[in-house]
C-alpha positions as CSV (number, residue, x, y, z in Angstrom):
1,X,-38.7,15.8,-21.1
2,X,-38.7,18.9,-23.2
3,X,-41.8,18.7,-24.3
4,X,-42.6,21.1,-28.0
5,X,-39.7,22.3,-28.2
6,X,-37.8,19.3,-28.3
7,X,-37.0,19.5,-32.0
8,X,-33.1,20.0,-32.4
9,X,-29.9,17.6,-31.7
10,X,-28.9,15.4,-29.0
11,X,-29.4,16.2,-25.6
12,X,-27.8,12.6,-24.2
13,X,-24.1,12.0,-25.3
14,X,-21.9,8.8,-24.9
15,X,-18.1,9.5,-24.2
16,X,-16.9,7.7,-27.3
17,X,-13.0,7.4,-25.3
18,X,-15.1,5.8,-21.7
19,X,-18.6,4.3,-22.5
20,X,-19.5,5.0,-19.3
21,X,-19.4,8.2,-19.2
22,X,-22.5,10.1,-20.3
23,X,-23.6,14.2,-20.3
24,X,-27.1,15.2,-20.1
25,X,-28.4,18.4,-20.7
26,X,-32.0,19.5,-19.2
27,X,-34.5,21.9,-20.0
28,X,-33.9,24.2,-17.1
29,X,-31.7,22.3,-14.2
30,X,-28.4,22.3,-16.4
31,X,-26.1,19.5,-17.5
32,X,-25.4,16.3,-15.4
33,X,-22.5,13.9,-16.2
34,X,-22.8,9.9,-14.8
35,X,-19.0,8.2,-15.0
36,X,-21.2,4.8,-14.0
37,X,-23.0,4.1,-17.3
38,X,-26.0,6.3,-16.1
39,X,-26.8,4.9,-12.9
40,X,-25.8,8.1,-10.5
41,X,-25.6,11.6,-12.3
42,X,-24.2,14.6,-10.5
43,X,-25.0,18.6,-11.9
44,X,-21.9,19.4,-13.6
45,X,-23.6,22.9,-16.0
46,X,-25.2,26.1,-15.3
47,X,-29.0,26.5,-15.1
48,X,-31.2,28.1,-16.6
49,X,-30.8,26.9,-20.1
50,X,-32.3,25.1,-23.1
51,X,-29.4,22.5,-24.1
52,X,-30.5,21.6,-27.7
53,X,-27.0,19.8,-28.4
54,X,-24.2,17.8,-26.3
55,X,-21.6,16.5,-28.2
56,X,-17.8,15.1,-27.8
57,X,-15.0,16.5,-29.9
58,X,-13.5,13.4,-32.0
59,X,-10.4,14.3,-32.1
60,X,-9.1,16.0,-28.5
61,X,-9.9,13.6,-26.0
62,X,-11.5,15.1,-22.8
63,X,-13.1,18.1,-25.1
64,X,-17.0,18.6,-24.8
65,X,-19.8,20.9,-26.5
66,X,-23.0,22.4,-24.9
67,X,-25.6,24.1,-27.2
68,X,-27.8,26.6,-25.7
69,X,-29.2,28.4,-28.7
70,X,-31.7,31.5,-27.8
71,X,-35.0,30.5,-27.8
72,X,-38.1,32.1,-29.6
73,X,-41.8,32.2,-28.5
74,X,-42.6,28.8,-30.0
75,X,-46.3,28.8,-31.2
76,X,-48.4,27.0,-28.9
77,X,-46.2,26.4,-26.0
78,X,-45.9,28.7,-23.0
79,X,-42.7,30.2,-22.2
80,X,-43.3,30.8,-18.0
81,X,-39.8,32.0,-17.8
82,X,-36.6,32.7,-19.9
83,X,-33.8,30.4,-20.6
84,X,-30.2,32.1,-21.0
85,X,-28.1,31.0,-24.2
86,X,-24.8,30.4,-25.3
87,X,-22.3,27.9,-26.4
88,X,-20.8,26.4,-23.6
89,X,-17.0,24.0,-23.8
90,X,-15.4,22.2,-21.3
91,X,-11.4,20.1,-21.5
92,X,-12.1,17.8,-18.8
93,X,-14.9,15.6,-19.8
94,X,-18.1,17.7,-19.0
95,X,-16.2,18.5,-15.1
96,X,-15.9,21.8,-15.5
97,X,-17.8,24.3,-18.4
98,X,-16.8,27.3,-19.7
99,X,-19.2,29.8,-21.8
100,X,-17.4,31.1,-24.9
101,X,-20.7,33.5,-26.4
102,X,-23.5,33.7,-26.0
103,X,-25.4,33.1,-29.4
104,X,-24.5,29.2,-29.9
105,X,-25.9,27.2,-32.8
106,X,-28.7,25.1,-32.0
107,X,-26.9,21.7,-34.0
108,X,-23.6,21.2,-34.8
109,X,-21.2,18.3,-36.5
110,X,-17.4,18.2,-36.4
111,X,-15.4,18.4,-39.9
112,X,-14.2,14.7,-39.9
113,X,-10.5,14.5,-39.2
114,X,-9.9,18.0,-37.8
115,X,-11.2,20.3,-35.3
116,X,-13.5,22.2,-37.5
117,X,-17.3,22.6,-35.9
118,X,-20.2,23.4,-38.4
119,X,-23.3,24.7,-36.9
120,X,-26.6,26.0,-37.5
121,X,-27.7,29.3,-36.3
122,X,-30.3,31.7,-35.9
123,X,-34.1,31.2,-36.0
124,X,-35.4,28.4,-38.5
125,X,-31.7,27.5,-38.3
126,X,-31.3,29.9,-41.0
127,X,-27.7,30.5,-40.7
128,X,-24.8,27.9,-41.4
129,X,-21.5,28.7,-39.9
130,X,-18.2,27.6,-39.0
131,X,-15.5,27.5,-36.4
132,X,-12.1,26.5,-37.0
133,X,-10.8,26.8,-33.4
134,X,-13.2,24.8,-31.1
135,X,-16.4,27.2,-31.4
136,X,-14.1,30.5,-30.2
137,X,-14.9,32.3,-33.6
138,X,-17.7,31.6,-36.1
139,X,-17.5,32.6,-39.5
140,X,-20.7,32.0,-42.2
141,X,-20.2,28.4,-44.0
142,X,-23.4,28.3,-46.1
143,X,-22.5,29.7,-49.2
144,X,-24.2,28.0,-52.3
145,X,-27.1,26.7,-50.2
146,X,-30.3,27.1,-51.6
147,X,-32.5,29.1,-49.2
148,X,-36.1,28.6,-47.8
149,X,-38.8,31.2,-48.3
150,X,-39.4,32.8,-44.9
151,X,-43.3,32.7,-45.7
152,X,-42.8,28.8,-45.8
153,X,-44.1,27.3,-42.0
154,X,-41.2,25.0,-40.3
């Protein structure tokens, strides 16, 4: 349902603790979560965003990711109105959110084993960066990766 600018991450994500529970994040109405394997949903995120990327931490139960990464003018498709950004966690299974920034990759993986997040950032997903403390503090992680040109098209 996103349309052209469906192009990053997971937007549907499984509980991997209860496989009943799911979180969906929309192009504009926000994130829903269904505890009955997708059969009922109820709004559970703030409106108004793109969610590129749901994901549930693998090692502290309960812990879940929103991605909400700024969007450009995408060539070809319209932008009506603006979506806010930001990377978004909540403790309690997708219950309750909180926003800790604004700028939020628009993918991310977790370091296997520990709480580390890796994500990409920036437009083209340019810019690979890490957090060490749930997504609270990024730091740059792409060191040693060979760049694109910037004349090159996606």
């Amino acid at each position: 349902g996103n349309g052209q600018r469906r192009i990053y991450g997971l937007c549907l994500a499984r509980n991997p603790n209860n496989a009943d529970e799911l979180i969906a994040g929309e192009d504009w109405d926000g994130l829903f979560r269904s505890t009955d394997n997708g059969e009922t949903w109820t709004k559970v995120g703030p409106k108004e965003h793109w969610f590129s990327d749901i994901r549930y931490d693998r090692v502290i139960p309960g812990r879940v990711y929103a991605l909400a990464p700024p969007i450009a003018d995408t060539p070809g498709v319209r932008q009506s109105t603006v979506r806010k950004s930001g990377f978004w966690r909540s403790e309690d299974s997708g219950v309750t959110w909180r926003k800790l920034s604004d700028d939020s990759p628009a993918e991310m993986i977790q370091m296997a084993g520990n709480t580390s997040l890796v994500g990409v950032f920036g437009p083209r997903s340019s810019r690979v960066m890490i957090s060490k403390d749930g997504g609270g503090q990024w730091e740059p992680f792409g060191q040693g990766l060979p760049m694109d040109d910037a004349q090159k098209p996606y």
